[in-house]
GULOVEX-413431 format. One record per residue (C-alpha): x, y, z. Coordinates in steps of 0.02 Angstrom, whole numbers, plus 50000, padded with zeros to 5 digits. Example, Ala and Ser with C-alpha at 12.3 -4.5 7.8 and 13.67 -1.06 7.14 Angstrom:
BEGIN
SITE      X      Y      Z
SITE  50615  49775  50390
SITE  50684  49947  50357
//
This chain:
BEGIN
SITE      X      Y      Z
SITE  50000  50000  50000
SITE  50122  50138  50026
SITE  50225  50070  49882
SITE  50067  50110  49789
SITE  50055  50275  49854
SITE  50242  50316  49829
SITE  50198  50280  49648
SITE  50036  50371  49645
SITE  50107  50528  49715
SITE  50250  50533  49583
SITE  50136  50515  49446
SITE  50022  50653  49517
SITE  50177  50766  49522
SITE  50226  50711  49366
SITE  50055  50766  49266
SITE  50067  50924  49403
SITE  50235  50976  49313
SITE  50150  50957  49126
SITE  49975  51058  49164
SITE  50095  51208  49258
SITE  50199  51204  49074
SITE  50056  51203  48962
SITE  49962  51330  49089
SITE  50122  51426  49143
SITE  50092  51621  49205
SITE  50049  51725  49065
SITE  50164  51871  49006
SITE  50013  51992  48985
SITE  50029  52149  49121
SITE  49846  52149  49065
SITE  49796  51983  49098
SITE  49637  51974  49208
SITE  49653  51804  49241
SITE  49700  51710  49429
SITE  49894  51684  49427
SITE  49883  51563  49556
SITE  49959  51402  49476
SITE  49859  51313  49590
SITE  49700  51386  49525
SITE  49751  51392  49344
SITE  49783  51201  49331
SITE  49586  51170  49351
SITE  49544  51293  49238
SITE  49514  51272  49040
SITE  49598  51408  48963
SITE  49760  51377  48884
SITE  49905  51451  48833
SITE  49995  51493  48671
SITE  50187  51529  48655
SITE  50234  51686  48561
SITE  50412  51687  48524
SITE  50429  51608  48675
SITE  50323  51711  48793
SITE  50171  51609  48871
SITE  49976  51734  48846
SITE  49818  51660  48881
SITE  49702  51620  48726
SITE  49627  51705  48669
SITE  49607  51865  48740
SITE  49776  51886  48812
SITE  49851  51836  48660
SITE  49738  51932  48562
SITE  49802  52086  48639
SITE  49977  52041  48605
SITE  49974  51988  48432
SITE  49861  52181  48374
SITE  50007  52268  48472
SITE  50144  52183  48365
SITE  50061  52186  48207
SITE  50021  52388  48210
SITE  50195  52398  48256
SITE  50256  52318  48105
SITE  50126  52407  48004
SITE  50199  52566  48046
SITE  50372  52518  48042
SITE  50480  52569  47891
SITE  50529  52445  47770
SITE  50670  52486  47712
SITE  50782  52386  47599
SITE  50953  52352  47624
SITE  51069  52410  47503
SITE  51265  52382  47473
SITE  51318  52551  47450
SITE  51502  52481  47456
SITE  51516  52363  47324
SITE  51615  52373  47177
SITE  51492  52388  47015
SITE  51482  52227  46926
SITE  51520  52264  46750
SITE  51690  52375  46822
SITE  51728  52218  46962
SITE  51716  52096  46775
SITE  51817  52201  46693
SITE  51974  52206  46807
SITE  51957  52030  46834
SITE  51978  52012  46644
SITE  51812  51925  46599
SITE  51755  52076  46482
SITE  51817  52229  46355
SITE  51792  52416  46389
SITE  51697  52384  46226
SITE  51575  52250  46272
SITE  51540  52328  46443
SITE  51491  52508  46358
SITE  51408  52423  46246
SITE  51288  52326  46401
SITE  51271  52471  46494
SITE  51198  52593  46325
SITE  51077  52451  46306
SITE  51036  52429  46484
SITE  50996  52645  46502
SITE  50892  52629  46325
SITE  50782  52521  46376
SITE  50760  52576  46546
SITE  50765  52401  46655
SITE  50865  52236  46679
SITE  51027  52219  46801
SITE  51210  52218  46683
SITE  51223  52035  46709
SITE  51063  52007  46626
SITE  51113  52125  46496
SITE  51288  52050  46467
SITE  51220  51851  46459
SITE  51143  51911  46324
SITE  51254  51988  46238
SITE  51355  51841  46258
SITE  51490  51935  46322
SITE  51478  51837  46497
SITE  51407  51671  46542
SITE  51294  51645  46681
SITE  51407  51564  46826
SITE  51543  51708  46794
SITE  51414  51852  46834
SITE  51381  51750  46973
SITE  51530  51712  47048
SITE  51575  51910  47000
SITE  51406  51961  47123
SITE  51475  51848  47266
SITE  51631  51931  47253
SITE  51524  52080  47280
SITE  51442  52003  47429
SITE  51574  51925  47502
SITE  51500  51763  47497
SITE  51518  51600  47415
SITE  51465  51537  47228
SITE  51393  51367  47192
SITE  51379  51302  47027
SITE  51244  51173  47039
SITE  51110  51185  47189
SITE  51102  51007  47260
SITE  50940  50887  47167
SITE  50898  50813  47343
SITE  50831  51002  47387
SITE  50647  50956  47408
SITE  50571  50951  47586
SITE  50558  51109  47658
SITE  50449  51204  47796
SITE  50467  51386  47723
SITE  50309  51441  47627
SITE  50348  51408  47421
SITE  50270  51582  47390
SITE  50414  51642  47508
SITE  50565  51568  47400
SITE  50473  51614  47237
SITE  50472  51801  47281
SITE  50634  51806  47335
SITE  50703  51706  47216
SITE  50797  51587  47333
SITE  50812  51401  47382
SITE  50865  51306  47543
SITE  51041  51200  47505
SITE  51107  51109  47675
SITE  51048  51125  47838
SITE  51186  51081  47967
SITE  51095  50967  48119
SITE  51250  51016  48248
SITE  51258  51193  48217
SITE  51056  51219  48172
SITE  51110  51314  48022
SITE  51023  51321  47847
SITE  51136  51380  47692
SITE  51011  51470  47605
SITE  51072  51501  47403
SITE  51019  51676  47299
SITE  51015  51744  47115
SITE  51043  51914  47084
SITE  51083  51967  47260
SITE  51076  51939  47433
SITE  50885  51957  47557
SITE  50966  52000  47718
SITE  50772  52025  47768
SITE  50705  51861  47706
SITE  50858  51781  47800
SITE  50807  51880  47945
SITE  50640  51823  47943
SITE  50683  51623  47901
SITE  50807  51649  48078
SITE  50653  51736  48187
SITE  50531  51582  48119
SITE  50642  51442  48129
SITE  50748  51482  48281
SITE  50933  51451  48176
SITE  51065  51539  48089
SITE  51099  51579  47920
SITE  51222  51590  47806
SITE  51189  51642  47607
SITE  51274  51592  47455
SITE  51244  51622  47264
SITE  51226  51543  47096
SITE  51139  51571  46933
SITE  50954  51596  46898
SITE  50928  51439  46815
SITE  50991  51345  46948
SITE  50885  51410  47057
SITE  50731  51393  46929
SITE  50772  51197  46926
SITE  50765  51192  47106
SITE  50619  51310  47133
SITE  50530  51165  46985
SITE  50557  51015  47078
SITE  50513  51091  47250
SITE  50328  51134  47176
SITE  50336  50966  47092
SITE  50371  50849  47284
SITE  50310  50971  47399
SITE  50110  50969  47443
SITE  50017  51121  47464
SITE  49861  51197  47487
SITE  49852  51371  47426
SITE  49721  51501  47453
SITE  49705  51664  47408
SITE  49589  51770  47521
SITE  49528  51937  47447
SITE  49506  52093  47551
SITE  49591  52212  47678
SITE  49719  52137  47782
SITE  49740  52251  47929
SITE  49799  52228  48101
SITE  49652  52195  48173
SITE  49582  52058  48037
SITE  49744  51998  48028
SITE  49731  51961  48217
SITE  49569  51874  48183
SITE  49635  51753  48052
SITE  49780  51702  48162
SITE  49661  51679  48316
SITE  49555  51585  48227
SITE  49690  51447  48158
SITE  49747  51437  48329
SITE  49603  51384  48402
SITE  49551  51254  48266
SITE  49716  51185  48269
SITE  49739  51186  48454
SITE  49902  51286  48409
SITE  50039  51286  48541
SITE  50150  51410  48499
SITE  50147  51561  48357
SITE  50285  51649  48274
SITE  50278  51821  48184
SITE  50400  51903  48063
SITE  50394  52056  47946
SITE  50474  52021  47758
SITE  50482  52153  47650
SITE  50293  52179  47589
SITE  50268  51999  47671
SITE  50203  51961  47850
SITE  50205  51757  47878
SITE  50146  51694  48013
SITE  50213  51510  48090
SITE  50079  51420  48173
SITE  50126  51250  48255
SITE  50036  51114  48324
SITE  50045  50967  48396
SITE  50064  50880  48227
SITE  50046  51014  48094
SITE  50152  51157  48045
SITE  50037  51323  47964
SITE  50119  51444  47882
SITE  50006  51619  47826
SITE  50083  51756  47717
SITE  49986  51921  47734
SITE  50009  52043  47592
SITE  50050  52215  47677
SITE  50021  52315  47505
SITE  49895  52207  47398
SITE  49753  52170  47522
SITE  49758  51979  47494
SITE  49813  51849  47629
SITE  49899  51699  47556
SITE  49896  51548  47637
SITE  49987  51389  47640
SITE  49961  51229  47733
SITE  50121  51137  47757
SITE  50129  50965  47837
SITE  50256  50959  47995
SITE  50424  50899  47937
SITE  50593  50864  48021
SITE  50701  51033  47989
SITE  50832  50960  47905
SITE  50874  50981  47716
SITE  50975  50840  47623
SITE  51147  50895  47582
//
């Protein structure tokens, strides 16, 4: 008998220590609610992580999640630009990959017609091929140049939409260090990198390599992954916005949310106890995109 109760008791302090986590104090200086732990482990309203910070759902949370998105509605977006960097065609030319003829010529056709980056202009020309302008932008960036993005690239939790717009592509993701090599055409997203760290709690680090290479991969990712897309039509301000989110939490008996500003892009991480939801929220165009993305393991085959 008191074996029994030994065993009972450890149990009870064992399903004690889980309720207290799931119903820890909330982070609100507004929340109404009883702090006592003691009379919050009877009770039936949970809580829901936000960026690691516990609120009670949903009106503490609620609360949070309009304060944070009319901050980021407000804040500038403002997009970062190498001031520093050695022009590409000029950077080409002293490394010996063009004339003073064939660049002059690029940049006369680039200013008549008003649009496309020198590299474009020069591939076709066929003054430069694609994996020297390349390797001449990482110089630029002071980063490294891959020729050939890696074919087992497929499985990925970052929205499709997301890579698409900003024309990039996941290549390794390193298990010991919980980094993801994230590769680039044209230049560098220091935001969407930003964004991809806030979301999926690692580091970084960018690379580059040619357009078509990152075409191919962008292909086969919308040809294995599975999505569900949705466009929703109308405004998208901070107070629907908090609606939407609310309302995916509680049909998905979310556990923890994650928020993150990306250019004209807010996405929005949603995670469950089996399910990962990711929702992109135009901030210009008055749609919400949305994108339901079975929970995978974070790691990217090298």
């Amino acid at each position: 008998m008191k074996m029994f109760t030994v065993v009972l008791r450890k149990q009870f302090q064992e399903l004690f220590k889980r309720r207290a986590k799931r119903l820890r104090t909330c982070s609100s200086p507004d929340c109404e609610h009883d702090p006592s732990i003691r009379q919050r482990l009877w009770r039936l309203t949970p809580n829901v992580q936000l960026h690691g910070s516990a609120f009670c759902f949903p009106d503490c949370l609620e609360r949070e999640l309009l304060r944070r998105l009319q901050h980021a509605s407000t804040a500038p977006r403002r997009e970062q630009v190498n001031s520093c960097r050695v022009p590409l065609g000029l950077l080409m030319l002293s490394r010996g990959e063009l004339t003073s003829e064939q660049l002059h010529q690029a940049l006369e056709l680039q200013k008549k017609n008003g649009t496309g980056r020198i590299g474009e202009w020069l591939q076709q020309l066929g003054h430069a091929r694609d994996i020297s302008v390349a390797a001449a932008l990482a110089s630029q960036w002071s980063c490294p140049v891959i020729k050939t993005v890696p074919a087992g690239v497929g499985s990925c939790t970052i929205p499709f939409y997301l890579l698409k717009n900003f024309c990039m592509v996941p290549v390794h993701f390193s298990n010991d260090h919980r980094t993801l090599h994230m590769a680039f055409a044209d230049k560098i997203e220091h935001r969407a990198l930003l964004a991809i760290e806030q979301m999926m709690d690692c580091k970084t680090q960018a690379c580059l390599t040619t357009r078509g290479e990152i075409e191919v991969a962008l292909g086969r990712m919308e040809e294995q992954t599975s999505r569900a897309e949705k466009f929703f039509e109308g405004t998208s301000d901070p107070e629907e916005t908090t609606r939407i989110i609310s309302s995916y939490v509680s049909t998905l008996n979310a556990t923890e949310i994650r928020l993150a500003s990306c250019g004209e892009l807010l996405w929005a991480r949603i995670t469950a106890d089996e399910l990962c939801e990711n929702l992109l929220f135009s901030r210009i165009a008055g749609k919400v995109l949305q994108f339901v993305t079975k929970k995978l393991a974070e790691t990217i085959p090298s």
